[in-house]
Backbone bond lengths (Angstrom), bond angles and torsions (degrees), N, CA, C in turn:
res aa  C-N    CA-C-N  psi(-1)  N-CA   C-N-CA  omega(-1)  CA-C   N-CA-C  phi
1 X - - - 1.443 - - 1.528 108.18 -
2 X 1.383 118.74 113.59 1.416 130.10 153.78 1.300 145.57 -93.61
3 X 1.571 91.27 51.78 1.524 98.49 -152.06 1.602 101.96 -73.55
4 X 1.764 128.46 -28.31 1.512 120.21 166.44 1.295 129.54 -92.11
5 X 1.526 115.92 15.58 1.308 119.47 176.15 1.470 123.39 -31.53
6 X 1.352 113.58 -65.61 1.443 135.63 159.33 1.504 124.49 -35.22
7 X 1.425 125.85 -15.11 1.250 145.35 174.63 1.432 129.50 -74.95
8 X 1.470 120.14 -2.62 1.281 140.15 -141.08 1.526 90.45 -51.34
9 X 1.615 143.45 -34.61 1.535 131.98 -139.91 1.433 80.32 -111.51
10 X 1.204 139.01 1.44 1.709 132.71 169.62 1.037 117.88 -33.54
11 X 1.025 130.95 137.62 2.298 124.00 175.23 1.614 94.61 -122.96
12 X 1.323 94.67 -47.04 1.907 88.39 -166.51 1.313 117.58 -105.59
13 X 1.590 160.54 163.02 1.039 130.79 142.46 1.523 101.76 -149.42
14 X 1.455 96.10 136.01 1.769 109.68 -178.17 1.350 123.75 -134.22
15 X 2.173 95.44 117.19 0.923 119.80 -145.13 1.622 104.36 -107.66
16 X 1.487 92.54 27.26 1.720 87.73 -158.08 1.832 121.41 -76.68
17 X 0.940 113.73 165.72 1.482 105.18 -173.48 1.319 158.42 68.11
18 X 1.719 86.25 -0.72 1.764 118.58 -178.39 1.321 116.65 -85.89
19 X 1.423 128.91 32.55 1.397 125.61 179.22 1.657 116.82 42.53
20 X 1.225 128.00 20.31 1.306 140.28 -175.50 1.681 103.01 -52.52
21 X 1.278 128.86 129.92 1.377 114.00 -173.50 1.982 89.22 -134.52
22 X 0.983 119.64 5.05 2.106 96.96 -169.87 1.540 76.11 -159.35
23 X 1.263 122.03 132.03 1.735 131.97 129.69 0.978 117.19 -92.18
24 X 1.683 105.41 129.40 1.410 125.24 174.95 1.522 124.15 -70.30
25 X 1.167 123.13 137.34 1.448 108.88 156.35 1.287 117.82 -33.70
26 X 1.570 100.07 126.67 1.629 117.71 -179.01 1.334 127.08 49.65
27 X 1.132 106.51 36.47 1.596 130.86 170.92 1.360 114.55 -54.26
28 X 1.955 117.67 -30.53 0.944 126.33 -171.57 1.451 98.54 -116.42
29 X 1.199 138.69 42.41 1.179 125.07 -164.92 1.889 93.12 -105.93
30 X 1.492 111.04 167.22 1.588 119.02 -155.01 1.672 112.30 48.16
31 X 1.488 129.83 15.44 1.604 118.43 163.38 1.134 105.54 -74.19
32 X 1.279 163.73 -44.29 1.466 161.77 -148.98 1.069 126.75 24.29
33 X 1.422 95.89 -41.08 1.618 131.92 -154.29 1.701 105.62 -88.48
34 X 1.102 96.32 -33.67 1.601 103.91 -148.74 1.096 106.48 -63.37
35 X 1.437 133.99 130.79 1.357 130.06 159.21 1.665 132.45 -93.27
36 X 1.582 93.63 -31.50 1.394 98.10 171.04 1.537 129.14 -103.16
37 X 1.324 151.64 173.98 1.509 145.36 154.65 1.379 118.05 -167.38
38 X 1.189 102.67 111.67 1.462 117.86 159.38 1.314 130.07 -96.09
39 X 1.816 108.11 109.43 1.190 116.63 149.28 1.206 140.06 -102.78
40 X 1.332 113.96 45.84 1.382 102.81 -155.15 1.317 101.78 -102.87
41 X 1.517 128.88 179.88 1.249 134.13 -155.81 1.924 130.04 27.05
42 X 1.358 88.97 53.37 1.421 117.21 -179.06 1.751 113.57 -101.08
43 X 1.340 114.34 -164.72 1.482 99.37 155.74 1.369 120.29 -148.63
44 X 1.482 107.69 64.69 1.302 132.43 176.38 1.401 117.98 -84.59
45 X 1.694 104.26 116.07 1.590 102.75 179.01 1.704 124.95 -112.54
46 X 1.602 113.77 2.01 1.521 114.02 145.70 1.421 100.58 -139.20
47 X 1.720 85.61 176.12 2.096 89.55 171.31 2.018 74.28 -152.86
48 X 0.848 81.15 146.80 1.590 111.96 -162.46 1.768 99.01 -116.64
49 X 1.455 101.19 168.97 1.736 98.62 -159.75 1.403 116.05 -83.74
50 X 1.424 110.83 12.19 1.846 120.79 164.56 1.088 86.56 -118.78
51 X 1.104 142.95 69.07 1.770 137.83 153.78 1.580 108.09 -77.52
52 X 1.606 100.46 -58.51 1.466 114.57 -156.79 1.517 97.61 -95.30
53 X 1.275 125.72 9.74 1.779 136.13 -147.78 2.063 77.03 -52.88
54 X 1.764 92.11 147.52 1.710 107.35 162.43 1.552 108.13 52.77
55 X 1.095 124.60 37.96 1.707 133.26 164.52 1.397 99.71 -110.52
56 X 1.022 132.11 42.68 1.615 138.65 165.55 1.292 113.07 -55.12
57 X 1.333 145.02 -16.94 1.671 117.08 141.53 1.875 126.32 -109.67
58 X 1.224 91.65 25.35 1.618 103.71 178.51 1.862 112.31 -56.95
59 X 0.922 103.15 108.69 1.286 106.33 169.54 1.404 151.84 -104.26
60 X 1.510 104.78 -1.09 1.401 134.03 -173.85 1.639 106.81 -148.16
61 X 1.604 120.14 114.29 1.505 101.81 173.04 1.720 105.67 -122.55
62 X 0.780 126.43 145.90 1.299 121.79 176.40 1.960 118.57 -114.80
63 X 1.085 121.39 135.68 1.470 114.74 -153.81 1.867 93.25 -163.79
64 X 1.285 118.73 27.09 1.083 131.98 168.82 1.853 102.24 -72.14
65 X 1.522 112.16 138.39 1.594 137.26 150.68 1.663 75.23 72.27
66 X 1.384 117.64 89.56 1.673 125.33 158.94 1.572 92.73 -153.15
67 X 1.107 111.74 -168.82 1.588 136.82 -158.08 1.744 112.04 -106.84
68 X 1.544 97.60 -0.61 1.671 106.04 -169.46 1.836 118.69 -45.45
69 X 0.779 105.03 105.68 1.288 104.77 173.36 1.668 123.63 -111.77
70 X 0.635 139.34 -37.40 1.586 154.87 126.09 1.474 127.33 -83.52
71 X 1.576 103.31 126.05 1.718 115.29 176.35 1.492 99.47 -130.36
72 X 1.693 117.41 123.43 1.333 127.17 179.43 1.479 99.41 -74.13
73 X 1.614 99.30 147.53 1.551 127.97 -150.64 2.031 82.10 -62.23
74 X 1.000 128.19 -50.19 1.761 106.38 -167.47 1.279 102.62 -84.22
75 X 1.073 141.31 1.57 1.298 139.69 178.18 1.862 115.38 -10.70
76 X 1.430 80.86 -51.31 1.832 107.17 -162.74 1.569 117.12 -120.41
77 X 1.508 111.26 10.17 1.660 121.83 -160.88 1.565 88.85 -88.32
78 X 1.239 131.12 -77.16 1.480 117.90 170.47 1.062 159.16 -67.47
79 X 1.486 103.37 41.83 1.563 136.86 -153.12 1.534 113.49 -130.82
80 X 1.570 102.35 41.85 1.609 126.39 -160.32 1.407 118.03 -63.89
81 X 1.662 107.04 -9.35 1.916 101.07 167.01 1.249 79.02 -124.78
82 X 1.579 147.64 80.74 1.311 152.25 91.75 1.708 101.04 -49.10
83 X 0.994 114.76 117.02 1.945 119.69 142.77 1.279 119.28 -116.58
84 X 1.721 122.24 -12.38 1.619 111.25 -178.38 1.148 106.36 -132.82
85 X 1.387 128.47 125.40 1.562 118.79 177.24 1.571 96.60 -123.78
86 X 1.508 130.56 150.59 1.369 134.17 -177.75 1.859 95.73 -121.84
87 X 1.267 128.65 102.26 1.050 132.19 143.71 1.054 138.35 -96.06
88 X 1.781 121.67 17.00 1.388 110.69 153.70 1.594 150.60 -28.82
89 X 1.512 129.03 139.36 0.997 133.02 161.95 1.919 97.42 59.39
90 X 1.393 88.22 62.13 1.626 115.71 155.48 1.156 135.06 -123.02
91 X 1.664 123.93 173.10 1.335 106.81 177.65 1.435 116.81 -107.92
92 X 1.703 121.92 51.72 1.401 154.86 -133.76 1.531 91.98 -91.85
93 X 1.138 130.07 132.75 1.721 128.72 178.92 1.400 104.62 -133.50
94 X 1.144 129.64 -48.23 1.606 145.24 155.93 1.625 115.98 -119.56
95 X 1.869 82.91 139.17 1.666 103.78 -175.17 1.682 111.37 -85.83
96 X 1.133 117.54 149.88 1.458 123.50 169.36 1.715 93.50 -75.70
97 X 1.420 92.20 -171.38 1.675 99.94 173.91 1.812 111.62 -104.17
98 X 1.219 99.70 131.40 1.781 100.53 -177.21 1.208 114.99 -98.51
99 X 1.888 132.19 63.16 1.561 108.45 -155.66 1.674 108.45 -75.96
100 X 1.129 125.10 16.82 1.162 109.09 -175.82 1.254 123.04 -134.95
101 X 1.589 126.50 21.35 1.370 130.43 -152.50 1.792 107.50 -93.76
102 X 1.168 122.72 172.15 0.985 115.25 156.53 1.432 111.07 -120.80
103 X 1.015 125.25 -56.03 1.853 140.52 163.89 1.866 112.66 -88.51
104 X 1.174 114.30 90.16 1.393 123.15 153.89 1.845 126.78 -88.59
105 X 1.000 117.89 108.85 1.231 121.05 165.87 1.279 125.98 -124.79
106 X 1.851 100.86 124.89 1.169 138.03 -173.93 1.309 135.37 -110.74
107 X 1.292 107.14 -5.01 1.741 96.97 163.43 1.034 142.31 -52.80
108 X 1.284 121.39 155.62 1.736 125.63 166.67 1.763 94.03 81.61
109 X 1.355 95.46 34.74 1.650 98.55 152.93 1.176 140.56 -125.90
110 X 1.374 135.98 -164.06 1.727 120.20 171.05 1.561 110.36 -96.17
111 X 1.383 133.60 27.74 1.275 131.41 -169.86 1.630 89.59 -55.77
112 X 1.413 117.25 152.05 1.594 145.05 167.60 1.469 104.38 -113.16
113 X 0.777 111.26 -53.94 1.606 126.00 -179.36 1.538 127.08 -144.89
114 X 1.296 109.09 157.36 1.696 114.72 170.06 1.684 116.64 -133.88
115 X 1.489 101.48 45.04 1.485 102.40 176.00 1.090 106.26 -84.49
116 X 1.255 126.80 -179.27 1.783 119.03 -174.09 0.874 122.09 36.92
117 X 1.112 147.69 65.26 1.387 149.21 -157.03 1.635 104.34 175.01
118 X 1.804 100.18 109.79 1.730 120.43 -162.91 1.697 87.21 -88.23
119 X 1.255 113.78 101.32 1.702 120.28 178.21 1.792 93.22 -117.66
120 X 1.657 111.26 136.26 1.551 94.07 147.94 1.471 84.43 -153.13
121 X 1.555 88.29 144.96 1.507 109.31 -167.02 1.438 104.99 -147.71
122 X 1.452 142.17 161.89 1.437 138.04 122.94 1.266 126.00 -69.88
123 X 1.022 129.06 -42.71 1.802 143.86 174.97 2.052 113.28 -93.91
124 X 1.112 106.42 92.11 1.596 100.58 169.33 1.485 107.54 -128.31
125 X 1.457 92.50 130.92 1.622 117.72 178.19 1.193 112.01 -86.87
126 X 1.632 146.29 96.75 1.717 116.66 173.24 1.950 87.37 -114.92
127 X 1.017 130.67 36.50 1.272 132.19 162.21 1.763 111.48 -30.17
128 X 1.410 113.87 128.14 1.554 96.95 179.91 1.330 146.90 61.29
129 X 1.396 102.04 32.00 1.206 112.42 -172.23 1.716 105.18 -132.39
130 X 1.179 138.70 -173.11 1.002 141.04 -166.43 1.402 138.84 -107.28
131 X 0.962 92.94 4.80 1.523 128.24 157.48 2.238 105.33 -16.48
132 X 1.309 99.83 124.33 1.495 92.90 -176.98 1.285 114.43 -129.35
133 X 1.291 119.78 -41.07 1.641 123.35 164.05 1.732 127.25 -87.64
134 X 1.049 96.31 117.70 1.790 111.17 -177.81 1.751 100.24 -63.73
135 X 1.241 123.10 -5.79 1.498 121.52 157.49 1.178 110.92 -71.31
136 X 1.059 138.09 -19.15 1.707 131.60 161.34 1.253 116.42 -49.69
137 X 1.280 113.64 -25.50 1.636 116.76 -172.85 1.473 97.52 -71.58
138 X 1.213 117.63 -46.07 1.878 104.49 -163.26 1.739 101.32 -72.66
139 X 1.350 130.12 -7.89 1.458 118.26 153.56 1.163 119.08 -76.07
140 X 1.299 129.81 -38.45 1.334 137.50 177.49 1.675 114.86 -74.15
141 X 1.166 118.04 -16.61 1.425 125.01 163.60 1.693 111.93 -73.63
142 X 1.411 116.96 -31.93 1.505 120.23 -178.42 1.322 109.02 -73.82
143 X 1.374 135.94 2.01 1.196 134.94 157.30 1.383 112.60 -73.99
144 X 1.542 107.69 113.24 1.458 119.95 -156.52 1.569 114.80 -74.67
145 X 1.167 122.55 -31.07 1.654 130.00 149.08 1.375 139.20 -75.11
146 X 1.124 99.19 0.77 1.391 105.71 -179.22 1.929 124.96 -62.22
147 X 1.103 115.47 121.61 1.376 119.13 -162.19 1.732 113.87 -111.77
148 X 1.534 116.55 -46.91 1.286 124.68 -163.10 1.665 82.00 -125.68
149 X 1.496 121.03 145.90 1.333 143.28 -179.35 1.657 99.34 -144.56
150 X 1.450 110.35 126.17 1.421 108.61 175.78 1.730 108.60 -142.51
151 X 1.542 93.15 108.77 1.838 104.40 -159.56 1.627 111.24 -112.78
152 X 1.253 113.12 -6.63 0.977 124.09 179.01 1.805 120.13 -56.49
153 X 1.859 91.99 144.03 1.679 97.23 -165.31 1.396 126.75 73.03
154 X 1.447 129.04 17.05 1.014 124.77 -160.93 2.122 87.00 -107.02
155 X 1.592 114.10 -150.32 1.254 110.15 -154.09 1.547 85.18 -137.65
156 X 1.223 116.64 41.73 1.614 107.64 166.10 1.374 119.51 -67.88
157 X 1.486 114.58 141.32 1.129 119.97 173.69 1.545 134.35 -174.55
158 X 1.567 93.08 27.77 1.543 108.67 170.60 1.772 86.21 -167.60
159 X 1.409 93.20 161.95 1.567 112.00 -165.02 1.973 98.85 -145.81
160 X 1.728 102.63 114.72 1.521 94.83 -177.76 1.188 102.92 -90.96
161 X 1.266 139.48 130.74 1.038 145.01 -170.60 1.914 103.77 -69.42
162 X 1.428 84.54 151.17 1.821 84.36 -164.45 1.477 113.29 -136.34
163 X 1.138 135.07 133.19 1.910 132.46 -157.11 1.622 84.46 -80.52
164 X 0.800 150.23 -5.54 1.859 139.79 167.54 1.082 97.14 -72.77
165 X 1.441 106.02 157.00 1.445 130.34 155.90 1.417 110.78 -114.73
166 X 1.824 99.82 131.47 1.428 103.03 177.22 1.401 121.45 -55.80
167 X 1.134 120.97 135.47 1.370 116.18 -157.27 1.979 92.40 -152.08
168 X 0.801 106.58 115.60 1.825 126.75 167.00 1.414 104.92 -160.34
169 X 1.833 115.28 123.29 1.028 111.53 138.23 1.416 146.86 -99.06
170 X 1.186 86.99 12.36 1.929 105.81 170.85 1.889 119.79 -84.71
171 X 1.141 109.53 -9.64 1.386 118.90 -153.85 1.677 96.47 -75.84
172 X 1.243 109.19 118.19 1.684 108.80 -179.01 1.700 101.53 -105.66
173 X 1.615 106.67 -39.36 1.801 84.18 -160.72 2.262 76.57 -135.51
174 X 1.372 103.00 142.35 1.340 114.57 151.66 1.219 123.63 -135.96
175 X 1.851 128.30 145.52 1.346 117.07 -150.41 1.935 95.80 -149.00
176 X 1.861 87.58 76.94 1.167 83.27 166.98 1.866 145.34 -106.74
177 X 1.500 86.82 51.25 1.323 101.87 -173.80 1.500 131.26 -90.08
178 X 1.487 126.62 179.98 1.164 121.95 -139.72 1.751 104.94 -64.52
């Protein structure tokens, strides 16, 4: 489907609220341009690693309050002026890798963990999610920019002890409350 081919000078496009449930291959094909996209409050439950195919200056996607439950591992790998993605209030269990973000937000999902998982961000949200070992933090501390951490509400409640030392000197605000 080429339904925006013709769109090439597009920057923004908002798709929100259209019950959208499957993207097709090359759904986005002729955006080039685009920097922004909102899908959020749709009812999309994967996006697979040609989701975003040919959004080469997209820089903001939004995909908050959908059905996501699985995102294939490249989903987001060649999407190199991505810095903000909004995946709130999904049904998210494992993260792809984000190498290029600056603001990721992830609450109000089923994350368990975020080991393995190539994230670099300044701003990360995992608010509400399911998160159980406070040893996640010393991976999530090795993100070398990382500034704002927001962990709060999640289901910690054992901590594996780990031969690292937490170590960030970027870390300005962490919010691990109830």
């Amino acid at each position: 489907s080429l339904i925006f081919q013709s769109l090439g000078n597009l920057e923004s496009l908002n798709l929100f609220k259209n019950k959208i449930n499957q993207i097709q291959r090359q759904a986005f094909f002729g955006l080039g341009n685009l920097r922004t996209l909102n899908l959020s409050s749709n009812l999309l439950g994967e996006l697979y690693d040609y989701t975003f195919e040919g959004l080469h200056s997209i820089m903001y996607i939004d995909l908050q309050q959908n059905h996501i439950g699985m995102i294939g591992d490249q989903s987001f790998r060649k999407l190199v002026n991505l810095k903000i993605i909004d995946l709130r209030d999904n049904a998210i269990k494992r993260l792809p890798s984000f190498p290029h973000l600056t603001s990721a937000f992830l609450g109000d999902n089923k994350l368990m963990s975020v080991a393995d998982r190539a994230i670099t961000a300044t701003y990360l949200e995992l608010e509400r999610n399911w998160l159980a070992d406070l040893g996640d933090l010393y991976i999530l501390f090795q993100i070398p920019d990382l500034q704002f951490i927001f962990l709060k509400q999640n289901r910690f409640s054992n901590c594996v002890k780990s031969a690292s030392v937490i170590e960030n000197n970027q870390l300005i605000y962490m919010d691990l409350g109830e």
